[in-house]
N, C-alpha and C positions, 0 to 999 in steps of 0.2 A: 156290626149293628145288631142289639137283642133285641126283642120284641119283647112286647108288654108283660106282667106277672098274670100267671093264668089264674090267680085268686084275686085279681081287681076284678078279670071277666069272667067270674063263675057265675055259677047258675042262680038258681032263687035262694041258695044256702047263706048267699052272703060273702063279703070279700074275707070272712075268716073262716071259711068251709076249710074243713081239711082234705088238700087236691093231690098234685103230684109231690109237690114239695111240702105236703104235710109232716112224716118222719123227720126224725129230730138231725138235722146234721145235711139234710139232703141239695136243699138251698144251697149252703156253704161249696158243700162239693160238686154242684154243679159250676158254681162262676170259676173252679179251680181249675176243670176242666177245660176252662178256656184258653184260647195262648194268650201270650202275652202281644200284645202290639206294636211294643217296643223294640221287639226283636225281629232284626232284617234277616229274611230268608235266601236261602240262597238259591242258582239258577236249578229250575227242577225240582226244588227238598217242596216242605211242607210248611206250615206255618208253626209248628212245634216240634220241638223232638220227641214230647212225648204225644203226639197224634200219633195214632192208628186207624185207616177205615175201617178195619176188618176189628179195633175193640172198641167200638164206639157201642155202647150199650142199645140196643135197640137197633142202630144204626143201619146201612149197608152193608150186607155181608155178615149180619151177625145171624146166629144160628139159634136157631129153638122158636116153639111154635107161637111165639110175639113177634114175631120179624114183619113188618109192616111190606106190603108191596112198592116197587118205589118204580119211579118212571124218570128217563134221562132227561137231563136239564145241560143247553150249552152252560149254563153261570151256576149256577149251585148243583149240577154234580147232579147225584140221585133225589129225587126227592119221591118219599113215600106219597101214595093217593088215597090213604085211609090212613087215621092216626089212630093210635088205642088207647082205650078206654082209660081213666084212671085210677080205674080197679089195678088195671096191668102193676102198675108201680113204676120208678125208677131205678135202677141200679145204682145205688151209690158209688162213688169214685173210692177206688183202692189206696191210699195214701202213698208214701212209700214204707210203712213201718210192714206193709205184705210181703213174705215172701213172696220171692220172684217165681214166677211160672203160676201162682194161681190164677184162677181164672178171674177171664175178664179182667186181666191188667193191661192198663193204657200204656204203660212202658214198658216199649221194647228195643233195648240195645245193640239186636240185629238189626230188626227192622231199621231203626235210626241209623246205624254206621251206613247200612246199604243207601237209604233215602239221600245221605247226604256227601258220603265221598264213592260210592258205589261198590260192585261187588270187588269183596276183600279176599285176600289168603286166608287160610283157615289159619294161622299163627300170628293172624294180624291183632295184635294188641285193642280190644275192646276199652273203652273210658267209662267207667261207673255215671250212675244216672244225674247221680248231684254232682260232678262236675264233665261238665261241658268240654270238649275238644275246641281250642280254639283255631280260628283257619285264620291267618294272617294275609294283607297284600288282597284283601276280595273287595272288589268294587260292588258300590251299593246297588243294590236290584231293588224294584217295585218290591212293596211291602205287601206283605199277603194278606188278606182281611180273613177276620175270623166273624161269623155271624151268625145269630140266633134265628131261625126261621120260625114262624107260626104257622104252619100246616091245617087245615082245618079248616070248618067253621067256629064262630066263637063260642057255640056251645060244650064244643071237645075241644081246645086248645091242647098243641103237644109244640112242647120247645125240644129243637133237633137243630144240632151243632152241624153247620153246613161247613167244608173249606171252601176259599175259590183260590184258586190257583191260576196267577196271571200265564197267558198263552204265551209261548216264546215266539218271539220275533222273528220273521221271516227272515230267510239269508238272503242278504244283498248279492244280485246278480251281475252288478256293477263290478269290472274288477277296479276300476278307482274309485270307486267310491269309497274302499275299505283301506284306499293310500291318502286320502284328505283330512288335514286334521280336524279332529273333532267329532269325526264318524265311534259311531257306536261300534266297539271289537265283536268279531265274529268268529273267532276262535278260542283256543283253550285258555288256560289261564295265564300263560307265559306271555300271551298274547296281548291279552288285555294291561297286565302290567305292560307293560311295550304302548299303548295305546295312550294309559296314565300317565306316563311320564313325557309323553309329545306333547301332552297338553297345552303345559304351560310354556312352549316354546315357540317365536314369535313367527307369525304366520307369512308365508311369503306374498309381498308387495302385488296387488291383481296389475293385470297387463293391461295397458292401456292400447285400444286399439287405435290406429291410425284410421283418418277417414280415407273413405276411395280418393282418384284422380278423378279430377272435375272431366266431362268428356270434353274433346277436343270440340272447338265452335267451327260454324261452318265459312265459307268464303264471304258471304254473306252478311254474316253476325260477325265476323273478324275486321269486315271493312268498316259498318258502321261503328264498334268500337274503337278501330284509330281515328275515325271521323270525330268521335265526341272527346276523344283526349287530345285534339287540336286545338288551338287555343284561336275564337273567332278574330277576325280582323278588328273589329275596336281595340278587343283587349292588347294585341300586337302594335295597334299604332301609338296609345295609350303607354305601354311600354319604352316605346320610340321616342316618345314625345317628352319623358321621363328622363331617360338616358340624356338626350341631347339637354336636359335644362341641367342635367346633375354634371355634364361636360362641360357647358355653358359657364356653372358658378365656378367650378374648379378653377379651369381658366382664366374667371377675372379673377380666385382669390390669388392664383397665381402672377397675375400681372399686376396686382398690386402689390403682392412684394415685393415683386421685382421693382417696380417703381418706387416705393416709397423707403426699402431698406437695401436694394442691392446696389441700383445706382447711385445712392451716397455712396458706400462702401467705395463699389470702383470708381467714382470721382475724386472722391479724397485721399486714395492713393498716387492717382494719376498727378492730382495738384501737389501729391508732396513732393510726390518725385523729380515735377517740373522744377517746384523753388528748390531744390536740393542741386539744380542741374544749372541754374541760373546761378545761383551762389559761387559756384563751384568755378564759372566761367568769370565771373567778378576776382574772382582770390587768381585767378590764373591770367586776368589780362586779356584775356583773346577777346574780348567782344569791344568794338567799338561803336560811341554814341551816333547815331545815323538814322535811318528808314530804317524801317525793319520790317520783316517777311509777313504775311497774312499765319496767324499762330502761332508765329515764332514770340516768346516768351519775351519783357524787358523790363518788367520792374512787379516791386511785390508790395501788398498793401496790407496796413496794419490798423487796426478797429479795435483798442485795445480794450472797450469798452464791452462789448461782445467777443472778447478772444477769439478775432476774426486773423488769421494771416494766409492768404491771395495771394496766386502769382497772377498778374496781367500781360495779356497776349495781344498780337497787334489784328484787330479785327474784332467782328460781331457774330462770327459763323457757329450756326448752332453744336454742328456734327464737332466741329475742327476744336472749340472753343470754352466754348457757355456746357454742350454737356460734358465736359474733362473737368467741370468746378473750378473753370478760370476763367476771370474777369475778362470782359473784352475790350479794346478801345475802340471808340466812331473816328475812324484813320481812311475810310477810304467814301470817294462820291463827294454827294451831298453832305452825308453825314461826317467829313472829315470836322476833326476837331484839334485845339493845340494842345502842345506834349508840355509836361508839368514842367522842363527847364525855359520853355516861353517865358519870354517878359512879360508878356497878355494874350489873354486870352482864356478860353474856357474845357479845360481838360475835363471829358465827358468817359463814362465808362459803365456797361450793362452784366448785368449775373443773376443768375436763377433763384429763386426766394424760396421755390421747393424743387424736392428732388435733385442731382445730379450732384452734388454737393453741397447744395443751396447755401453759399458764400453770403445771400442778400436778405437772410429769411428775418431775423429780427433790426434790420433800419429802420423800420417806424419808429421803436423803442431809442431811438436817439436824440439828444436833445438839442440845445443850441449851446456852442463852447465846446460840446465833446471834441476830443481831438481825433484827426483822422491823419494818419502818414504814409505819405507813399517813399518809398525808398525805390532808387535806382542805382546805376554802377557808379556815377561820381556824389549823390547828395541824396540829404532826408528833403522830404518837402513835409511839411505840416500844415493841415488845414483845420480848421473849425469849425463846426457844423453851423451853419445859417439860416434856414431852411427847412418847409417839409413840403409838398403838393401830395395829400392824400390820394387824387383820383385824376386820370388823365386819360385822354383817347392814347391807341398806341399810334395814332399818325401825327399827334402836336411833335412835330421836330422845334416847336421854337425853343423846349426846354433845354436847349445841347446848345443858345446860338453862344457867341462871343461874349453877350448879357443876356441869360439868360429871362425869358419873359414869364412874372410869376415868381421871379426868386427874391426881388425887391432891391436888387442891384441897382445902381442909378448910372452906373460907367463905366468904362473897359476898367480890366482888372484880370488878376488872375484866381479862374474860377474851379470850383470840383461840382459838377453834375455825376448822381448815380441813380441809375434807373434799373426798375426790377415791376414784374409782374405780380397784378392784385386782384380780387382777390386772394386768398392763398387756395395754391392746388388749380387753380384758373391763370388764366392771360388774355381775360377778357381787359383787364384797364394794367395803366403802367401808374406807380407809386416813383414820386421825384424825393431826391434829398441832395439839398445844395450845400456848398459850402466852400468857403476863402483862404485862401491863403496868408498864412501869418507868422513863417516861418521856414527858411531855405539854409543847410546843414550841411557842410560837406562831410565827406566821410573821413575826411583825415581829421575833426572835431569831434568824430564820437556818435553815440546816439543822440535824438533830444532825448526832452524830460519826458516825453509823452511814453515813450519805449525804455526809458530808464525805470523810470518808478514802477 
């Protein structure tokens, strides 16, 4: 920082009095004397190579009977407490076309090699003034100000070239501190390069602390927290009540497949295997025409209209019978009825409409004329359907008598009653379908045409 020209703040003479820097050239060689700015100093040197306190014209240290008194200043050094006059003069600056050693030369070649690499050998090789030794590998230091002080009141202005010279930094009494990167080096040079080159290398990852262990809770605090992570009694029976409805639907979707898809399966096995076993006893002779056992198998029925074929068994019995998906005859009681080689009479026979095979599921779908055959071990019987009673109590037995009542018979004859449960999936009502005979085939003549075509 320079302070103002002392000929803007002269006296009554005028800003073009002739003052300090009246002489021709003197001006010029004062601002020469200045350092430069641009140039970084190193740790300890000066702000020039070519500064000296002791040839600062006028300055500190200088000698002869102009030497101003000066008093210590922590930031500008010495500073004089009376400036002279400027009768005194300035001292012009010596260029360098001066030989060396004259007086009052600001450059000194000793002075400088000491300032800035320190005391040398006496054979140490000195660098002339115009060129510079350069020091490679030095990290940049605070930049040293160079500046122009105004001493005085503004009546006597005197411009006097101050240095300030940054303090060096305290040594870190830390010893990690000087192991962390990015700490400022606090040793020699070798050092500080070592320092530069850490730099740029990546910093290790901070440690993450773990929190503390929670402290232990006391009997107290332990019991009402398993109290509240119990779950109240609504919420338990709620659950319960949950469970049992989700067992509950399993179970029925379960028992309805069993009923609706298993027990056909195992019925229409069991029925095949029976007429397979009946057949089988026909081609072999063993069975003769007679009474026959409660279940025991004797003749097979053909629906060719429904691609219906039925073994019938002698009885009504649910377990024995009806769920094996075979027909049953009204053979025993009341309900006794006559067998299709009767001359008359009314051959009655019941089967399941759903489930178990369901032998009886689409009869309604039958019309009148369709043909219905029973086949047994000596003859086809052929009948034709006559008949429907949609809806019946299941206690009217008159639908099974000798004439059927409701079927529009008018006289003994020989009849077909089939009776099945309505409506479907229920056995609240019984569904009747009648029908006559109009056709008797022995087997040694073949099929009829009903089992032909």
């Amino acid at each position: 920082m320079t302070a103002g020209r002392p000929g803007h703040d002269a006296g009554p003479e005028g800003p073009h009095a002739q003052g300090a820097y009246g002489a021709d050239g003197a001006f010029v060689a004062a601002v020469d004397g200045l350092a430069d700015p641009l140039n970084d100093p190193l740790p300890g040197g000066h702000a020039s190579p070519w500064f000296r306190a002791d040839n600062i014209p006028g300055g500190p240290g200088a000698d002869g009977p102009g030497a101003p008194e000066s008093v210590p200043d922590p930031v500008l050094g010495h500073v004089p407490t009376a400036a002279p006059s400027h009768e005194a003069g300035y001292t012009p600056h010596q260029g360098p076309q001066q030989p060396q050693g004259a007086p009052n030369e600001w450059y000194d070649p000793v002075g400088y090699q000491r300032d800035w690499y320190g005391p040398q050998e006496p054979s140490a090789r000195i660098a002339p003034a115009e060129e510079p030794v350069p020091v490679p590998d030095l990290p940049a230091e605070p930049r040293t100000e160079v500046m122009a002080a105004v001493v005085g009141g503004p009546a006597e202005p005197r411009t006097e070239v101050i240095s300030r010279i940054p303090a060096e930094p305290e040594p870190d009494l830390d010893p990690e501190s000087a192991s962390r990167p990015g700490a400022p080096p606090s040793g020699g040079r070798a050092e500080r390069r070592r320092a530069a080159k850490g730099r740029g290398r990546r910093r290790p990852e901070p440690v993450v602390e773990q929190a503390a262990p929670a402290a232990p809770m006391s009997r107290v605090e332990a019991r009402r927290a398993a109290k509240a992570a119990k779950d109240s009694p609504a919420v338990v029976a709620s659950r319960v009540v949950g469970e049992v409805f989700i067992s509950l639907g399993v179970l029925m979707l379960l028992f309805v497949t069993y009923q609706l898809w298993w027990t056909n399966i195992r019925a229409e096995q069991i029925a095949g295997k029976e007429t397979n076993r009946i057949q089988d006893e026909w081609a072999r002779g063993d069975r003769k025409p007679g009474v026959f056992a409660p279940g025991q198998g004797f003749a097979i029925m053909h629906i060719p209209k429904l691609d219906v074929v039925v073994p019938i068994a002698e009885g009504i019995d649910k377990e024995r019978v009806l769920d094996r998906g075979m027909l049953g005859h009204y053979g025993e009681g009341r309900l006794k009825t006559a067998m299709p080689s009767d001359k008359q009479g009314n051959f009655s026979v019941a089967g399941h409409r759903n489930t178990h095979g369901e032998p009886f599921r689409y009869i309604n779908k039958l019309e009148p004329g369709d043909p219905i055959v029973v086949e047994t071990q000596d003859a086809y019987y052929t009948y034709e359907m006559a008949s429907i009673l949609p809806q019946t109590a299941p206690s009217n037995i008159s639908v099974i008598e000798p004439v059927p009542v409701g079927s529009g018979f008018q006289g003994p004859g020989r009849y077909l009653t089939m009776t099945t449960c309505t409506p479907e999936f229920t056995s609240t009502y019984r569904l009747i379908v009648w029908g006559k005979m109009v056709d008797e085939r022995p087997r040694s003549q073949g099929k009829p045409d009903a089992l032909v075509g």
